[in-house]
Biopython code that builds the backbone (N, CA, C, O; Angstrom):
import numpy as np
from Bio.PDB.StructureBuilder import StructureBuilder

atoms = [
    (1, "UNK", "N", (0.842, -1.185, 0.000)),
    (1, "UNK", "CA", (0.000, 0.000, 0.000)),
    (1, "UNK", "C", (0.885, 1.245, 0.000)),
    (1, "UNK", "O", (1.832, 1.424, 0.766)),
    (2, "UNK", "N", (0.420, 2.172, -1.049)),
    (2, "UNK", "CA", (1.269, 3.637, -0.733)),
    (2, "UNK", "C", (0.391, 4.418, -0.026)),
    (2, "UNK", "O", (-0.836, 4.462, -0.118)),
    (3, "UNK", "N", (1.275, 5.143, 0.823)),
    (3, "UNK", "CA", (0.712, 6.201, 1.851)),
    (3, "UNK", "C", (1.088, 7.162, 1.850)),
    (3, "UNK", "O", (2.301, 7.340, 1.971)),
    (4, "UNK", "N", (0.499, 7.865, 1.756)),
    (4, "UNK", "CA", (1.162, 10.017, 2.314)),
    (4, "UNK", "C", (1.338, 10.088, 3.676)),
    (4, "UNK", "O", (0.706, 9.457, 4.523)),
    (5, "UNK", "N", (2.372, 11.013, 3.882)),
    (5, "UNK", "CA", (3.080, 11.437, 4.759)),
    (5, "UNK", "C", (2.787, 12.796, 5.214)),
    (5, "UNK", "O", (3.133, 13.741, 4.504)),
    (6, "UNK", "N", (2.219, 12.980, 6.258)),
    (6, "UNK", "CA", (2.026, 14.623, 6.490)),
    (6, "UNK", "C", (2.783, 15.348, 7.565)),
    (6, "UNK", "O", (2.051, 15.672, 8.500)),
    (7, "UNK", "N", (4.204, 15.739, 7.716)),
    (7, "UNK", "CA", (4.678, 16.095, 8.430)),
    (7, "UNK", "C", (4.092, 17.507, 9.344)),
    (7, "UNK", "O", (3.827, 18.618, 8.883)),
    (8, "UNK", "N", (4.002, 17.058, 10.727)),
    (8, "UNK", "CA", (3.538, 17.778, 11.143)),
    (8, "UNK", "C", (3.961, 18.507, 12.380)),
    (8, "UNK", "O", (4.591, 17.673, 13.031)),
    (9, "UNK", "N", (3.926, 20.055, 13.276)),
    (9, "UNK", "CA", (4.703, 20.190, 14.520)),
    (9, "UNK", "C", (3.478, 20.985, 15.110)),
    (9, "UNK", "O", (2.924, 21.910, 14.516)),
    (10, "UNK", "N", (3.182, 20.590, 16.146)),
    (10, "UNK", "CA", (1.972, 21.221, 16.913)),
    (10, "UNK", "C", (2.764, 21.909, 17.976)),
    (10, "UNK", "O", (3.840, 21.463, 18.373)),
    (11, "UNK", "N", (2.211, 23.010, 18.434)),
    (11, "UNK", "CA", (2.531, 23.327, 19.675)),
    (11, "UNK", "C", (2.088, 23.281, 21.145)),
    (11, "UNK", "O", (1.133, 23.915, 21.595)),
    (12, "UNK", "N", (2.964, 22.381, 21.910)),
    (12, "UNK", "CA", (2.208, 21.826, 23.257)),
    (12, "UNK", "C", (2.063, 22.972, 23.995)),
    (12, "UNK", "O", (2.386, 23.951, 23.322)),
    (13, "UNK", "N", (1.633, 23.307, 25.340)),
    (13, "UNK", "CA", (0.657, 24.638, 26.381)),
    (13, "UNK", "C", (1.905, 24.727, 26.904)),
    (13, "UNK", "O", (2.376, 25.844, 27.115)),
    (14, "UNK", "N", (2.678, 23.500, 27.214)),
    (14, "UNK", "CA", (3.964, 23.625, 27.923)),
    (14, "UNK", "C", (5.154, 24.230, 27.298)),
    (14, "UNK", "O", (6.135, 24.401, 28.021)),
    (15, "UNK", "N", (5.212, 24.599, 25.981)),
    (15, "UNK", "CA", (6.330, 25.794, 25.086)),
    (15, "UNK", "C", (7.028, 24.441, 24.138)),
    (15, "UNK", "O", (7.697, 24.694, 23.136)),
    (16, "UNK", "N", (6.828, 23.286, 24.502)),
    (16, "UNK", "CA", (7.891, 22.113, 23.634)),
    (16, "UNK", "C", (6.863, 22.153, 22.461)),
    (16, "UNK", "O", (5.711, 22.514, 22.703)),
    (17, "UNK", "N", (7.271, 21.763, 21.078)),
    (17, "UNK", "CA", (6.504, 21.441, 19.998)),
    (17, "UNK", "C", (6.724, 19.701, 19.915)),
    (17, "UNK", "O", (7.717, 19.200, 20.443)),
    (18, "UNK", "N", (5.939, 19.051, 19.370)),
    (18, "UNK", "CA", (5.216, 17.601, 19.331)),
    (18, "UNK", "C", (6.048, 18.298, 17.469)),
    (18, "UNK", "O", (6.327, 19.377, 16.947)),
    (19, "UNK", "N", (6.110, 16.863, 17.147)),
    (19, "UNK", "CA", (6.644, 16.376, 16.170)),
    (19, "UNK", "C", (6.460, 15.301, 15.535)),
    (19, "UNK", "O", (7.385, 14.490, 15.509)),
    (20, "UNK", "N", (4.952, 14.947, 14.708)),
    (20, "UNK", "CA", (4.321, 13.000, 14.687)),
    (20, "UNK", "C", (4.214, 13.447, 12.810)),
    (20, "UNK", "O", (4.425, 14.559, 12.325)),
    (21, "UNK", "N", (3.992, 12.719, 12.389)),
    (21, "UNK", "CA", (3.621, 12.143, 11.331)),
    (21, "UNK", "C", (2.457, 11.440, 11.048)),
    (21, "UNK", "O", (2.194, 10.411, 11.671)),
    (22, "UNK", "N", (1.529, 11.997, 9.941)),
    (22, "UNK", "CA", (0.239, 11.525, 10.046)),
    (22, "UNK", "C", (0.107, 10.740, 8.752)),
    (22, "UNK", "O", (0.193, 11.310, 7.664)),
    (23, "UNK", "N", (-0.112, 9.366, 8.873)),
    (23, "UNK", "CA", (0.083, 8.430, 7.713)),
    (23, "UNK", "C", (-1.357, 8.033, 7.212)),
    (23, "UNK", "O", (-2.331, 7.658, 7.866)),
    (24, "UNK", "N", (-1.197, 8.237, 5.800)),
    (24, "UNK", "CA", (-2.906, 7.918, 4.628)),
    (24, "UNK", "C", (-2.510, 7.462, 3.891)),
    (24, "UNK", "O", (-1.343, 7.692, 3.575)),
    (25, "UNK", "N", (-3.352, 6.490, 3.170)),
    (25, "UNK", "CA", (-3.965, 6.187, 2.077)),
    (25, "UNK", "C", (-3.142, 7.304, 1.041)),
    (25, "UNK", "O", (-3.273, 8.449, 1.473)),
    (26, "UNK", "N", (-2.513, 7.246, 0.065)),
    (26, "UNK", "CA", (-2.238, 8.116, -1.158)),
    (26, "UNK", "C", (-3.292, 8.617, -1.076)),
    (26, "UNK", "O", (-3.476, 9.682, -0.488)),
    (27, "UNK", "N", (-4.513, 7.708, -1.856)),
    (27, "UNK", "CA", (-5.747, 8.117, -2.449)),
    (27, "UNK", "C", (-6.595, 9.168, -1.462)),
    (27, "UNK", "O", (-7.498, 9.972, -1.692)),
    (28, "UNK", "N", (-5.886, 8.784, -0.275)),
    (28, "UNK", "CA", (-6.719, 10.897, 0.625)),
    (28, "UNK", "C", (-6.045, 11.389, 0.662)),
    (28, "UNK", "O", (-4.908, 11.285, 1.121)),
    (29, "UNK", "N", (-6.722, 12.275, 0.039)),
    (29, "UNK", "CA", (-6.285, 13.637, -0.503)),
    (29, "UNK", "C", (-6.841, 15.056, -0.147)),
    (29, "UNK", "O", (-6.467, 16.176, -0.496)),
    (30, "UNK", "N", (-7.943, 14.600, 0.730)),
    (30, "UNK", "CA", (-8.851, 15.689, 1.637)),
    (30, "UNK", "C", (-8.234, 16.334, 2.762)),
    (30, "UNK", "O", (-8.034, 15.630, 3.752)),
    (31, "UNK", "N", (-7.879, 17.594, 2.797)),
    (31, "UNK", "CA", (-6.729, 18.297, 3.881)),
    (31, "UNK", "C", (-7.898, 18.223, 5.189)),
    (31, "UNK", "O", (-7.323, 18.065, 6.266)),
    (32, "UNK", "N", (-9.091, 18.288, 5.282)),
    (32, "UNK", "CA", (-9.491, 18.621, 6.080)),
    (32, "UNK", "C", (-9.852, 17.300, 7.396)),
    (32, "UNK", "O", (-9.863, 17.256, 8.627)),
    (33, "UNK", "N", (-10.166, 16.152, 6.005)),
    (33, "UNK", "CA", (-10.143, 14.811, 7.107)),
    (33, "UNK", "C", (-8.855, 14.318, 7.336)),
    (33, "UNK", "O", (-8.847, 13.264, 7.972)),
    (34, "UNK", "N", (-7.410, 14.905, 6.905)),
    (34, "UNK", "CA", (-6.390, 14.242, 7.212)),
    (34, "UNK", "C", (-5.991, 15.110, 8.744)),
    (34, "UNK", "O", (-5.251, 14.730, 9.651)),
    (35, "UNK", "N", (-6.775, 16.378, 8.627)),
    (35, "UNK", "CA", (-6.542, 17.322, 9.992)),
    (35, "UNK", "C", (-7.169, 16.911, 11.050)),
    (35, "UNK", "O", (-6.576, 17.104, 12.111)),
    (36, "UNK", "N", (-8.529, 16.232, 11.109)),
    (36, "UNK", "CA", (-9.552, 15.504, 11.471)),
    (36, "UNK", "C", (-8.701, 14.533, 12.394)),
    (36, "UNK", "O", (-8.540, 14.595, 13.613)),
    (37, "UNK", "N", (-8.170, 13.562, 11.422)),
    (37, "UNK", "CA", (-7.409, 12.461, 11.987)),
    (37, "UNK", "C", (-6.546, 13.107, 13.183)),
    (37, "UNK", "O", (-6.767, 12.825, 14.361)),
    (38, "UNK", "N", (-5.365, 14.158, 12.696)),
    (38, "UNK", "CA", (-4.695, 14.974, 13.513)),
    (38, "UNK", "C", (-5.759, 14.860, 15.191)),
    (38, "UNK", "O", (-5.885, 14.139, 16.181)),
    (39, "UNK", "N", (-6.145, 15.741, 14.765)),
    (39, "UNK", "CA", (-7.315, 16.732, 15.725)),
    (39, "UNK", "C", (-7.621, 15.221, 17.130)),
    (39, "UNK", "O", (-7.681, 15.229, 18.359)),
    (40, "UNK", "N", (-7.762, 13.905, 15.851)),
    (40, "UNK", "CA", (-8.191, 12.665, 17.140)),
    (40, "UNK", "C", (-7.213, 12.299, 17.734)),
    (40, "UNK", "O", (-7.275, 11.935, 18.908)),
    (41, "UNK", "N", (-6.352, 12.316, 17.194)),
    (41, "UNK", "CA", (-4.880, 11.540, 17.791)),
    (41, "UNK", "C", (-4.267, 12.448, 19.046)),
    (41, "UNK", "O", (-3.838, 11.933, 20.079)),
    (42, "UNK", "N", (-4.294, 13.938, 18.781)),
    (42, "UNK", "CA", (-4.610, 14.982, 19.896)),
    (42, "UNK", "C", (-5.301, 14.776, 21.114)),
    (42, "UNK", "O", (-4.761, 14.723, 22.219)),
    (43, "UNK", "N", (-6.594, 14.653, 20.864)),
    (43, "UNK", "CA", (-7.376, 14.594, 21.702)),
    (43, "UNK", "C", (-7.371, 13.169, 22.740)),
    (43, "UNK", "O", (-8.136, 12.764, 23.615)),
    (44, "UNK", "N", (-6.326, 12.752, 22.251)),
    (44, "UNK", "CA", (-5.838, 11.437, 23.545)),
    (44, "UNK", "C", (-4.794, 11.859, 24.196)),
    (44, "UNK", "O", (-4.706, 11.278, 25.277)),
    (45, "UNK", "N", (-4.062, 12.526, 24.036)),
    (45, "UNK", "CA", (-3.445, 13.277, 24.822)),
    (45, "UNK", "C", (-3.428, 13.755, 26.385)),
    (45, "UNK", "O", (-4.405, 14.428, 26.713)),
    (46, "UNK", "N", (-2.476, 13.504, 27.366)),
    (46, "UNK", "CA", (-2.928, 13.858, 28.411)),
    (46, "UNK", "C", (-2.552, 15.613, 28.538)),
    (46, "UNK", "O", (-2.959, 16.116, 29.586)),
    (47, "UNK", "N", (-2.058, 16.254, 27.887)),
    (47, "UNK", "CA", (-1.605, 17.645, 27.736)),
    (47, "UNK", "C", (-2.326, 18.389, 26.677)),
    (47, "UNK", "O", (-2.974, 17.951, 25.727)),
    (48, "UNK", "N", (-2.106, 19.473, 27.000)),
    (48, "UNK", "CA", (-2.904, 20.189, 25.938)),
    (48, "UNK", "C", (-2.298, 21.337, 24.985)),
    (48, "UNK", "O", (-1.432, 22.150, 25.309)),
    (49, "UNK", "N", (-2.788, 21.250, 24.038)),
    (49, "UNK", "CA", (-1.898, 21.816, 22.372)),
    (49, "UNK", "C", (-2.638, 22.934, 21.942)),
    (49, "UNK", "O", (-3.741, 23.385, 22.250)),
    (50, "UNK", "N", (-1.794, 23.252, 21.186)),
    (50, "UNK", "CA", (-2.211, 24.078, 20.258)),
    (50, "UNK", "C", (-3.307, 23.984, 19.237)),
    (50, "UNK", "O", (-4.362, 23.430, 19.547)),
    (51, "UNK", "N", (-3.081, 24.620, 17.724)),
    (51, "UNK", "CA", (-4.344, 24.272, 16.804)),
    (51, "UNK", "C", (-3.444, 23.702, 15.703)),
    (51, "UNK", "O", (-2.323, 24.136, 15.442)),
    (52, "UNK", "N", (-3.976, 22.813, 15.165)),
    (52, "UNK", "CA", (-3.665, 21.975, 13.634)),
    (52, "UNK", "C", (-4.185, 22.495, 12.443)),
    (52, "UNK", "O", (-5.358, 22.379, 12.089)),
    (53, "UNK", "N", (-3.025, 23.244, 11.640)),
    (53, "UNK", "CA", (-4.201, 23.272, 10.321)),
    (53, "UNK", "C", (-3.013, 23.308, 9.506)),
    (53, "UNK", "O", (-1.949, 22.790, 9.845)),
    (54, "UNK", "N", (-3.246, 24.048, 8.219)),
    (54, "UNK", "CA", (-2.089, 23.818, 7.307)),
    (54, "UNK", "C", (-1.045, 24.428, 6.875)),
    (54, "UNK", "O", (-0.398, 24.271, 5.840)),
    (55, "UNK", "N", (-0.867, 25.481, 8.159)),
    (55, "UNK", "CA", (0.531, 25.962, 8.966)),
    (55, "UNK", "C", (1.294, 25.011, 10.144)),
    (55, "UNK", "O", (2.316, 25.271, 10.779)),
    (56, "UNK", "N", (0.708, 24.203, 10.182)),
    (56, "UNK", "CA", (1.138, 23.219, 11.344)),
    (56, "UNK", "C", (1.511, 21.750, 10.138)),
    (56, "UNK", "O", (2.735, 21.622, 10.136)),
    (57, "UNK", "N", (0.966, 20.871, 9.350)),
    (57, "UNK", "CA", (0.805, 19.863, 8.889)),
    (57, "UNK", "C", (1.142, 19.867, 7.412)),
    (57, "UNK", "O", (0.065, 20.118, 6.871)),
    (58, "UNK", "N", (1.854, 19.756, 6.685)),
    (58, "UNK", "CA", (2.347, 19.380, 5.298)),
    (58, "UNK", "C", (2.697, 18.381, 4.983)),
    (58, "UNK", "O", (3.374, 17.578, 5.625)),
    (59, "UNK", "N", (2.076, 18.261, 3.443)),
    (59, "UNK", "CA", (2.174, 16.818, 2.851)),
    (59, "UNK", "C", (3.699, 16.709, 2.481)),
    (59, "UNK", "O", (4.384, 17.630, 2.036)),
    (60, "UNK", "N", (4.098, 15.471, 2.731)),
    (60, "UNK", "CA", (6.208, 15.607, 2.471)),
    (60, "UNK", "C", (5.982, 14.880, 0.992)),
    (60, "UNK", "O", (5.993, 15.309, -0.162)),
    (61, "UNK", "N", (5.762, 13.509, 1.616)),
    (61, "UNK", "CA", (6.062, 12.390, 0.294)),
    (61, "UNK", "C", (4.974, 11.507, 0.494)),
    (61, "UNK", "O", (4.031, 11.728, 1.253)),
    (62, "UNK", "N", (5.168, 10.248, -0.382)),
    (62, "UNK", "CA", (4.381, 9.284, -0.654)),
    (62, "UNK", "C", (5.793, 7.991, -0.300)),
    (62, "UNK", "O", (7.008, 8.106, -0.462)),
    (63, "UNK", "N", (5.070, 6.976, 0.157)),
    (63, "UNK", "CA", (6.127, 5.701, 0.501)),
    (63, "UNK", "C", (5.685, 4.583, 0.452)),
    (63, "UNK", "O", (4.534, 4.688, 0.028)),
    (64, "UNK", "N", (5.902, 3.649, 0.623)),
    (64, "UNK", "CA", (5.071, 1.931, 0.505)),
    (64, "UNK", "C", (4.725, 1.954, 2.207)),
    (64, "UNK", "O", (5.323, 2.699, 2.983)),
    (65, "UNK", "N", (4.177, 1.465, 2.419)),
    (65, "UNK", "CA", (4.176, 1.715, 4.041)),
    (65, "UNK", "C", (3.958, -0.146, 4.429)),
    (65, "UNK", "O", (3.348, -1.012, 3.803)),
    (66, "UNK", "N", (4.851, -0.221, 5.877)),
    (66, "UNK", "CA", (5.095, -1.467, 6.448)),
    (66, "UNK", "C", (3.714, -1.837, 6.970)),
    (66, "UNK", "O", (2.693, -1.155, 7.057)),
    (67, "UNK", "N", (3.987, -3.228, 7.325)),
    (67, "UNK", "CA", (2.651, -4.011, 7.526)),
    (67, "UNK", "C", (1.620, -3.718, 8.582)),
    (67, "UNK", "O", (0.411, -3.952, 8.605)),
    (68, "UNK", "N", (2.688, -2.957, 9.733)),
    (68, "UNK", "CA", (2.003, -2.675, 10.950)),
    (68, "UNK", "C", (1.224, -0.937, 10.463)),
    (68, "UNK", "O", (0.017, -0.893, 10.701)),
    (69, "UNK", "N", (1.553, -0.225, 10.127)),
    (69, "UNK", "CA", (1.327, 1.015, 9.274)),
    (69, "UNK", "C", (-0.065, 0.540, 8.570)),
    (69, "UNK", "O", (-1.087, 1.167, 8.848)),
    (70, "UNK", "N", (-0.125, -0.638, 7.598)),
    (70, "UNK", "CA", (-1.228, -0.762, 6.987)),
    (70, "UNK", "C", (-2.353, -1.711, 7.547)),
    (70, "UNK", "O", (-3.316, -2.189, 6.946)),
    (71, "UNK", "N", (-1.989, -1.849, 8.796)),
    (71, "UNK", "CA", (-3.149, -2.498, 9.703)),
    (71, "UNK", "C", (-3.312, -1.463, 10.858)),
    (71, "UNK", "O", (-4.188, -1.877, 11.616)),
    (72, "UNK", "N", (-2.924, -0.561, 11.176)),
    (72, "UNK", "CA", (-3.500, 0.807, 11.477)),
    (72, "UNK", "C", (-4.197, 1.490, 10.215)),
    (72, "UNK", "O", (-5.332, 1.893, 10.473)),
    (73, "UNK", "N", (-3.986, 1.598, 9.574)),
    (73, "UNK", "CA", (-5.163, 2.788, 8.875)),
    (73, "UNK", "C", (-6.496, 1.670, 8.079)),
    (73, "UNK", "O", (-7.412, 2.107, 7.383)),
    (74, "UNK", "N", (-6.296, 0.363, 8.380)),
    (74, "UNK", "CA", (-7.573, -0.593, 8.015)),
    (74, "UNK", "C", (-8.118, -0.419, 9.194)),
    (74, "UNK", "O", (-9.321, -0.682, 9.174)),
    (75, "UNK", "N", (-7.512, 0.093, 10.737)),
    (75, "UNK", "CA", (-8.551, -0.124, 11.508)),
    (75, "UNK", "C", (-9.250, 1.172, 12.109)),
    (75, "UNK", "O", (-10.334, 1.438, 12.628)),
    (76, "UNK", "N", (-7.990, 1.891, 11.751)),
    (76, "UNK", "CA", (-9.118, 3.392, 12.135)),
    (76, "UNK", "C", (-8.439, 4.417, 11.185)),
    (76, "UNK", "O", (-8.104, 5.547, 11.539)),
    (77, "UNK", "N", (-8.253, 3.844, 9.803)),
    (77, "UNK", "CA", (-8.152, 4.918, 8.946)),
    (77, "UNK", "C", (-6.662, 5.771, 9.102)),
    (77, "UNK", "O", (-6.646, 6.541, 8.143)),
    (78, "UNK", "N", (-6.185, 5.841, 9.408)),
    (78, "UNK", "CA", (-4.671, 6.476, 9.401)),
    (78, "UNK", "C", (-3.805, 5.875, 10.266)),
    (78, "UNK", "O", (-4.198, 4.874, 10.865)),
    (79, "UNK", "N", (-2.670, 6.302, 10.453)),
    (79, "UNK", "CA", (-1.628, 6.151, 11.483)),
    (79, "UNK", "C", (-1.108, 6.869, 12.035)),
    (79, "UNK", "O", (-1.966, 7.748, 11.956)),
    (80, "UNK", "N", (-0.118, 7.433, 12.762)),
    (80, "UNK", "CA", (0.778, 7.917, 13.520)),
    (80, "UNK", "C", (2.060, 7.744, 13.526)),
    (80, "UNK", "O", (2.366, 6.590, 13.824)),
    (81, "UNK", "N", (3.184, 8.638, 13.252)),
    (81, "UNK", "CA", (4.698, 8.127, 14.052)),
    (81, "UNK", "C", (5.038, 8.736, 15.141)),
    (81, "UNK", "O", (6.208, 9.012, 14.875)),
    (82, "UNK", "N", (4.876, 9.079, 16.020)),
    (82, "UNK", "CA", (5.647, 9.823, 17.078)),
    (82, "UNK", "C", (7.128, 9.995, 16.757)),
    (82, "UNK", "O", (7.721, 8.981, 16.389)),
    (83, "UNK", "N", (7.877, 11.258, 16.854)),
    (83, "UNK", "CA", (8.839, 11.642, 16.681)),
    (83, "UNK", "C", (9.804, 12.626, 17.631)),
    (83, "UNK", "O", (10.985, 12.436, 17.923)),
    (84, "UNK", "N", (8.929, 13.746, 18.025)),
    (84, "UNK", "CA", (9.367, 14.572, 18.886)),
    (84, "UNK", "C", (8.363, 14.642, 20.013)),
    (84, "UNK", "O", (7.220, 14.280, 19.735)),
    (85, "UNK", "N", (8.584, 15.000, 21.085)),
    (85, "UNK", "CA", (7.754, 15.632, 22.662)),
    (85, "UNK", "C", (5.985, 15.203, 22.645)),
    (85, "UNK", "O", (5.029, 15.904, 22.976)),
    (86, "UNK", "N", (6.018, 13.575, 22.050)),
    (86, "UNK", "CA", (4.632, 12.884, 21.527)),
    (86, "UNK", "C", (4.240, 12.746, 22.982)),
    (86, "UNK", "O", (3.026, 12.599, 23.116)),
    (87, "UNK", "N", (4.796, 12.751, 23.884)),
    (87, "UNK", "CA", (4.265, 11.735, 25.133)),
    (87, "UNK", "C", (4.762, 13.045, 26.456)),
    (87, "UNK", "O", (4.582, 12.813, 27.652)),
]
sb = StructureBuilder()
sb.init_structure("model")
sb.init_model(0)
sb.init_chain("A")
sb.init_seg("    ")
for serial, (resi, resn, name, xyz) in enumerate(atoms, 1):
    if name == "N":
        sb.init_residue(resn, " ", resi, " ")
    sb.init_atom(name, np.array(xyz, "f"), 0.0, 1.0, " ", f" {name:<3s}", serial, name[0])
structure = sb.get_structure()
């Protein structure tokens, strides 16, 4: 499966910026449900952020994505990488 890559840096309440990666389907291509996704993955969070939109989130590339990658977005539609100040 190819997937888009939406590099993204939110800003946490605490001054650190979060640094994740929001993984789709190529074929979405809708900025607003890929922010959506954002917005849920947020909202599990035990801290609280900033706002997501498309000063925060850009599309990088497209990649084949690994097996565990494509059994996350069969089960709730996207994925996640954690990278920077995720936790």
């Amino acid at each position: 499966m190819k997937i888009s890559v939406w590099d993204t840096y939110v800003q946490r309440n605490d001054g650190q910026t979060m640094h994740f990666d929001i993984l789709v389907p190529s074929t979405c291509t809708n900025e607003q449900q890929i922010f959506d996704f954002g917005h849920s993955y947020l909202s599990h969070k035990t801290f609280d952020t900033g706002v997501l939109t498309a000063k925060e989130c850009n599309f990088c590339h497209i990649e084949v994505a690994p097996d565990d990658v494509v059994s996350a977005i069969a089960m709730q539609g996207y994925a996640i990488i954690e990278m920077e100040n995720c936790n």
